[in-house]
N, C-alpha and C positions, 0 to 999 in steps of 0.2 A: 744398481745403475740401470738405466732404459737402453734399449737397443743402440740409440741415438746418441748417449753420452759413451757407450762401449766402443765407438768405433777408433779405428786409429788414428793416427794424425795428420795425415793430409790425403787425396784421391790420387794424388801425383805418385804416391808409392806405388800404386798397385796399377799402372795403366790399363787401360778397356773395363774394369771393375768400376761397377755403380757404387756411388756411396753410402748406400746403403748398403753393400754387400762384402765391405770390407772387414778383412780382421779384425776381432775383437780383441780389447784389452782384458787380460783377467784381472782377478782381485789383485795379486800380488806385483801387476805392471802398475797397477795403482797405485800402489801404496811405494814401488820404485817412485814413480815420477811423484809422487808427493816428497818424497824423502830428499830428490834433486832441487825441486823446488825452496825446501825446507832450511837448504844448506845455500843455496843462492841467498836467498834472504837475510840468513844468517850472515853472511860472509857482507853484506851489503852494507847492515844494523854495522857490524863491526867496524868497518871503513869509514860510515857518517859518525861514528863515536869519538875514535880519532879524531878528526877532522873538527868535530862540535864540543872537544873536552876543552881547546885552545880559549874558547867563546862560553865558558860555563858560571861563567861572574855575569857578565853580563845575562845570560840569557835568563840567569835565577832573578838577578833585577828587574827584569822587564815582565818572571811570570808573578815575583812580588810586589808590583804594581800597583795591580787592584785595593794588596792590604794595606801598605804603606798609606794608602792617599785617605783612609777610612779611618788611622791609628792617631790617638791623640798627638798634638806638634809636642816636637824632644822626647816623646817613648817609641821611636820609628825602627829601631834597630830590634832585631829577632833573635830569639837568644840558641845557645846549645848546650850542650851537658855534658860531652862528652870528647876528647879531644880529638878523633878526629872522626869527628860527626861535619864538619863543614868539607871535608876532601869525600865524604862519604858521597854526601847530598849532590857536590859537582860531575863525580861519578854518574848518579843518577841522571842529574839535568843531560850531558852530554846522551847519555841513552835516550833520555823521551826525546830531546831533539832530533838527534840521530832515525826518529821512527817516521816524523813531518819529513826530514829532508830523504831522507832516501824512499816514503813513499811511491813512488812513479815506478821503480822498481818492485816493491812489493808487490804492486798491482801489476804489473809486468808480468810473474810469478803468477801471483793467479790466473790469468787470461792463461797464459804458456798452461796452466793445469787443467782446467773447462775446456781447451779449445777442440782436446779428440773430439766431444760430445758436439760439437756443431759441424754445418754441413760445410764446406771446401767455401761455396756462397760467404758466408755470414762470419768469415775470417777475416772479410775485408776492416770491420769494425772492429779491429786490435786499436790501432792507436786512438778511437774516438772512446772507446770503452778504460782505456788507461788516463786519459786526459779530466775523462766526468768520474771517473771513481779517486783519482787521485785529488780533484778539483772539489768534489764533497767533500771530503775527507778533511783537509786545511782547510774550508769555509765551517765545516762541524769545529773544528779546534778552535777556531777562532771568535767562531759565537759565543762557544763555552768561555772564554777569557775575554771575552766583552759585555758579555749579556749575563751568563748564570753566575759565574766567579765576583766580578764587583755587588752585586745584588746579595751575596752568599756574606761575603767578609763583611759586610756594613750590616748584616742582621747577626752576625754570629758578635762581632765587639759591639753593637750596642744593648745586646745581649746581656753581657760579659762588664759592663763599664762600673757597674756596682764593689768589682772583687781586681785584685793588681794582676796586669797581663804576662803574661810571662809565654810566648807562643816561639815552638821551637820551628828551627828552619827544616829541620827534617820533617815534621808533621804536617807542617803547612805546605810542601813542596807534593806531600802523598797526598792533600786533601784537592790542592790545585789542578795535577796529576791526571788526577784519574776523573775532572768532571771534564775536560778538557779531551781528553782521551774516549771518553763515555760518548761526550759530546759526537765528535768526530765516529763515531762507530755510529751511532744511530743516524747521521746523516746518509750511510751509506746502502741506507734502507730501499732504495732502488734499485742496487747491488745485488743487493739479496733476495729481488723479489724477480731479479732478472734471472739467477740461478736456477732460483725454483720454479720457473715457467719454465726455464729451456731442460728442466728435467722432468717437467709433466707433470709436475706438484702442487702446483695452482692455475687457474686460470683467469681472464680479467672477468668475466662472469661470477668466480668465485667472490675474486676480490673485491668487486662493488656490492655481493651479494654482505656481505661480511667487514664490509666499511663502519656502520655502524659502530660496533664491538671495536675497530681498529681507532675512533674517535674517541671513547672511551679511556682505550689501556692510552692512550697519549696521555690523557690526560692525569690518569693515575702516573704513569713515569714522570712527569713534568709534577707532580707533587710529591715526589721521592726524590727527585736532581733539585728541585729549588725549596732551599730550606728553611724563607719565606712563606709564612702563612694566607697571604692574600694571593688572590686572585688574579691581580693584573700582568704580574712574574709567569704565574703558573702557564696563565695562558698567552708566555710571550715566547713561552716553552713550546706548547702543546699546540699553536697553529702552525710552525714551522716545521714538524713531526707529522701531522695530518697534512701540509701540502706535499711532502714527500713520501705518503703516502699512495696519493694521488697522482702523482708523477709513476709512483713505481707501478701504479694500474695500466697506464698510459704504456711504460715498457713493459709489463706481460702482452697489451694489446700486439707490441711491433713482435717482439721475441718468443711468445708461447712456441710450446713446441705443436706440431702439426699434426693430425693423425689421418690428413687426407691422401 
């Protein structure tokens, strides 16, 4: 950690002490307030689970949607093998839900973990920084189940239209899952680029230096998430990953860390 992210958590603890000059955290206070963090979250995920296991029919209809609308008319129904493979799956749903709704929290948690490393200043952006990380984060889910997922199912069954379909709801629920989940993590790519600036890991020089190579791997990801062979998918992928690329240059600009 940099001098900058060692420090403690507010200047108010230590009055007449410059911020800079305040107690460090060591490794092992780290990995405390990780571990507090870790159990908030935890106990959060658990509460939204609850709360979203009531709503797990539904919620599995709405992310089976996209396949439904692509499956021949009268073979619309998804099959299981196993009995109870359908209580299993509702399980899950209520957890991936449970990860969207209690989001705001998550991020909560984070900021509560990065904040020692900023200066007393730059604490004021707690709620704007929960607001856009959690607000990425549901627009990334929701791209992925608008944009990559119906694109995905109508290439995989027209695919497949040759041989009898037999698609189980546990598989299709992991496949929806994690593009969805995927989706929403790489949106968060401003996030992460805010990190690494405010730990002195990049800078926006670097990062327009090295933009190239960052238009590039988009585009390679965006042909690994869409599993459509043309073009027009790939790159419906790969320009919304390059403008949040560019956005997160934009937040190294405001957030790098300082060395003057």
């Amino acid at each position: 950690m940099t001098e900058n992210a060692d420090t403690h958590s507010t200047a108010d603890e230590v009055p007449g002490v410059p911020e800079t000059e305040l107690p460090k955290m060591s490794f092992l206070d780290h990995l405390e307030e990780l571990r507090k963090r870790l159990i908030v979250v935890a106990i959060a995920i658990g509460v939204g689970f609850v709360a979203c296991f009531k709503y797990a029919p539904q919620i599995y209809a709405w992310v089976q949607a996209p396949l439904t609308k692509v499956l021949p008319k009268g073979d619309q129904k998804l099959a299981y093998t196993h009995l109870t493979e359908p209580f299993m799956v509702y399980m899950k749903v209520a957890f991936f839900a449970a990860i969207f709704l209690v989001s705001p929290i998550v991020m909560w948690q984070v900021w509560r973990f990065i904040s020692p490393g900023l200066y007393k200043r730059e604490r004021r952006y707690a709620a704007p920084f929960i607001i856009v990380a959690t607000l990425f984060f549901l627009l990334g889910g929701f791209f992925g189940y608008k944009v990559i997922l119906p694109s995905a199912c109508q290439f995989f069954v027209e695919t497949g239209q040759k041989f009898k379909q037999m698609i189980k709801i546990d598989e299709y629920f992991s496949f929806a899952s994690t593009i969805m989940l995927a989706s929403g993590a790489i949106f968060e790519t401003p996030i992460l680029i805010f990190f690494l600036a405010r730990l002195g890991i990049v800078t926006p020089a670097f990062l327009l230096k090295k933009s190239k190579w960052a238009i590039v791997l988009s585009f390679i990801i965006a042909a690994f998430l869409t599993p459509t062979p043309d073009m027009v998918n790939q790159t419906l992928l790969a320009l919304p990953m390059i403008a949040l690329y560019f956005l997160g240059v934009g937040v190294a600009y405001l957030f790098a860390k300082r060395y003057d």
